[in-house]
N, C-alpha and C positions, 0 to 999 in steps of 0.2 A: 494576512491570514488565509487568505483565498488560495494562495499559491502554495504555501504550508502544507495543507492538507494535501493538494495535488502530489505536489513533494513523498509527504507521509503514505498513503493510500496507494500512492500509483507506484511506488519504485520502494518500497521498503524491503522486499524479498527478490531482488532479481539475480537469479545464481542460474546454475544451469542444469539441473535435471527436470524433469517430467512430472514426479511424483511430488506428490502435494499430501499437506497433513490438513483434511479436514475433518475434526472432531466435535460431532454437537453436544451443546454443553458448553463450549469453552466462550468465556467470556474476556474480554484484554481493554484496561484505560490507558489512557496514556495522554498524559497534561503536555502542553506545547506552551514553552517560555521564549522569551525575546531575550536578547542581551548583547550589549554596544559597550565600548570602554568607558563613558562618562553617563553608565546608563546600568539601574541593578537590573539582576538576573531576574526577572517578571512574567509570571504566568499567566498566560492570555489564553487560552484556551484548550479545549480538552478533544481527543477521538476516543472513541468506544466499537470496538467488533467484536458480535455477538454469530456463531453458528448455529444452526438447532435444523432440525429434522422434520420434511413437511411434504405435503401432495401438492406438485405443481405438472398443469394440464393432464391432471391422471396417474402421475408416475412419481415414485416417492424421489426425490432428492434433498439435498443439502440448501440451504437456502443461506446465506451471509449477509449482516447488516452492519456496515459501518457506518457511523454517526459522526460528523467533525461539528463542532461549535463551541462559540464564546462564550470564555466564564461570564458568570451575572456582572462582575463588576465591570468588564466591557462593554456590555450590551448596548449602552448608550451611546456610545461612542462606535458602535460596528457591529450590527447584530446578523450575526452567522451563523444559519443551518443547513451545514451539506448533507443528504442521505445518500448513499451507496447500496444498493441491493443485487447478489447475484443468485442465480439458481444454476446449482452443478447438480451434472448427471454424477449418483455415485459408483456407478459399475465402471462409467472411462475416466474420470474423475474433470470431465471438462466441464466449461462454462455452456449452459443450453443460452440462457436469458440473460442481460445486464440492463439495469434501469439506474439513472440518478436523476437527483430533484436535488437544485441547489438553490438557497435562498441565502444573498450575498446583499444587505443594506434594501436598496431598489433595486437591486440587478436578482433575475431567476433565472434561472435554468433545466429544462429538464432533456434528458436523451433514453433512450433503449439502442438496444444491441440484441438484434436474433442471430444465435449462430448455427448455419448448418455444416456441419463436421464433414457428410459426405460427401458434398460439393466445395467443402474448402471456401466457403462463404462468409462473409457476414453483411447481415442489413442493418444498417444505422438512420436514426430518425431522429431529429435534435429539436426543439426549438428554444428562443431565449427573448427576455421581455415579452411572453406573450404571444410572439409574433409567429407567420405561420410556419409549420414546420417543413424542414429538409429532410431531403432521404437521401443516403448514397446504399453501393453494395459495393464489398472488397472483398480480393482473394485472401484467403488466412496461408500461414502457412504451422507446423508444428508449434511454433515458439510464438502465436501470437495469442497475446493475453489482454484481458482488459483491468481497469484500475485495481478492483478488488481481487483478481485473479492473480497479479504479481506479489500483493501482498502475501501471500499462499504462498505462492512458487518455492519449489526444494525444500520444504520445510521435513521431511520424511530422507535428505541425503543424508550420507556419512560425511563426517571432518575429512575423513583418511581418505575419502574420495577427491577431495580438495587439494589443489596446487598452488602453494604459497608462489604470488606473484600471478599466476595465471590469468587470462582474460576473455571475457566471453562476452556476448549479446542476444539480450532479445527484445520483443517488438509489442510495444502498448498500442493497441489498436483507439484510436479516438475517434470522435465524430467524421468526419471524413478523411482521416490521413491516419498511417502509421509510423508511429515515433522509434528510434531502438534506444534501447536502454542500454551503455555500455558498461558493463562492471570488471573488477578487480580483486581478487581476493589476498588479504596483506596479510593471511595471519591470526593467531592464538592470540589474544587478550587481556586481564583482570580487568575489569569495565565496572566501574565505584555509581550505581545507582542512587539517585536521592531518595532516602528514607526507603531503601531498600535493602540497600547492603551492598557485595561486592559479586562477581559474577563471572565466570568460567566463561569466555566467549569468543566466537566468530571476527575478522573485522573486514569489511568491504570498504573499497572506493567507486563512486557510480557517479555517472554521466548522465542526463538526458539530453539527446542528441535532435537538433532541427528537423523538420518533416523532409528538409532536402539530402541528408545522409546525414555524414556524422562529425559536423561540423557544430561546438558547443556554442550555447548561447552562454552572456552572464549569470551567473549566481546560479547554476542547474548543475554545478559536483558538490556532492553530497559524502558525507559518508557513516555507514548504518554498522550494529554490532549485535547479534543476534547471539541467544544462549547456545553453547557447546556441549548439547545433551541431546535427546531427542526430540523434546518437543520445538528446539529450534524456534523457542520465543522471541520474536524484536524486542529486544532491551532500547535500545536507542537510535536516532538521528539525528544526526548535524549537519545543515547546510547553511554557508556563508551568506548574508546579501549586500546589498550594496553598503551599508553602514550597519557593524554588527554580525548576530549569526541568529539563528532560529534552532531549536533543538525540540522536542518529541524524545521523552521516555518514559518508561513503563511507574504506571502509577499503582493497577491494581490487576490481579487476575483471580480466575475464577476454573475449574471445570477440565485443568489439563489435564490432556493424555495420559501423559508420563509423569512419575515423581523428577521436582528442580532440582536434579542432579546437578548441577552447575553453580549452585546458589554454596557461595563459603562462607562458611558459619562463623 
């Protein structure tokens, strides 16, 4: 479940333009099931991200909260609540602040990320069980994002800007090290939602790649399917693990932009 969300959160939008669609208001669920061949298709937990519009150190921005954790009927067995909060400047559309607080069973975690744009910075401050905390600072470069910030990413491109087959990367800044994300784009879609319907869409292949370059670890290719409209909704995720596969799709939304042009009736 741990790794799920990382999965979900951190690499569900990694394409390659700049432009980001954040609209407050919008709300997005999205239930995460297990399934293994001698094993049903089981719902084990839920993400929620929510945008809305707020004063942070003085100056309005954007403020993003995504929520992962265990339906009730797991909680006994693994009780999980990760929070994700970022605050984006909205005149550059970047990330100012990033904070998470993760509660994993006994295991917590909490990090911030300041970033400074004009010196191409960031300060990261982590600690975990309690214990005291670390600090690093990194160079950023254009294409460096952090968890909730990839999940944004290209959401405001065009299809037709898209090169079937093409491949690109960019860089998930984490506690002390940055990761690159590498993607794929394979392609137009019909993507069959549960208790949803059927869906006009996107389709990606992703990697996340070792803090040593881009050599892949197990079970970290993925591959995500985003609506072919403008609002460039995440429909879904599937990534393999060692026994089985995990998926993440769209359960409920709320507040979009754009009319679901992509949604076939």
């Amino acid at each position: 479940m741990k790794r799920l969300l990382t999965t979900l959160i951190s690499s569900l939008f990694v394409l390659t333009a700049s432009a980001q669609l954040y609209h407050p208001g919008e709300e997005l669920e999205y239930r995460v099931s297990y399934r293994a061949k001698y094993f049903p298709n089981t719902e084990i937990g839920s993400v929620e991200v929510k945008t809305e519009e707020v004063d942070f150190e003085g100056k309005p921005h954007y403020r993003v909260i995504g929520v992962g954790r265990t339906l009730p009927t797991y909680r006994w067995f693994f009780n999980m609540e990760d929070t994700y909060t970022i605050h984006v400047d909205p005149t550059t559309n970047r990330t100012a602040h990033f904070r998470s607080d993760l509660i994993e069973g006994s295991y917590t975690f909490e990090s911030t990320y300041r970033y400074d744009w004009e010196r191409m910075q960031v300060s990261s401050r982590w600690s975990s069980r309690k214990r005291p905390f670390k600090e690093k600072e990194q160079t950023l470069t254009d294409q460096s994002m952090d968890a909730i910030s990839l999940f944004f990413n290209m959401r405001s491109a065009k299809a037709e800007d898209l090169e079937e087959g093409g491949v690109g990367t960019l860089e998930l800044v984490l506690e002390d090290t940055i990761r690159h994300v590498k993607y794929r784009y394979l392609g137009r879609e019909v993507k069959k939602i549960r208790n949803q319907g059927k869906f006009r869409s996107l389709k990606f292949e992703c990697q996340l790649t070792t803090s040593e370059g881009f050599s892949f670890e197990d079970g970290t290719v993925f591959t995500l399917w985003i609506t072919d409209d403008r609002n460039k909704m995440p429909l879904s995720i599937e990534s393999p693990v060692r026994i089985g596969s995990i998926q993440a799709y769209i359960y409920d939304y709320k507040g979009l932009k754009y009319p679901l042009e992509s949604l076939i009736k």
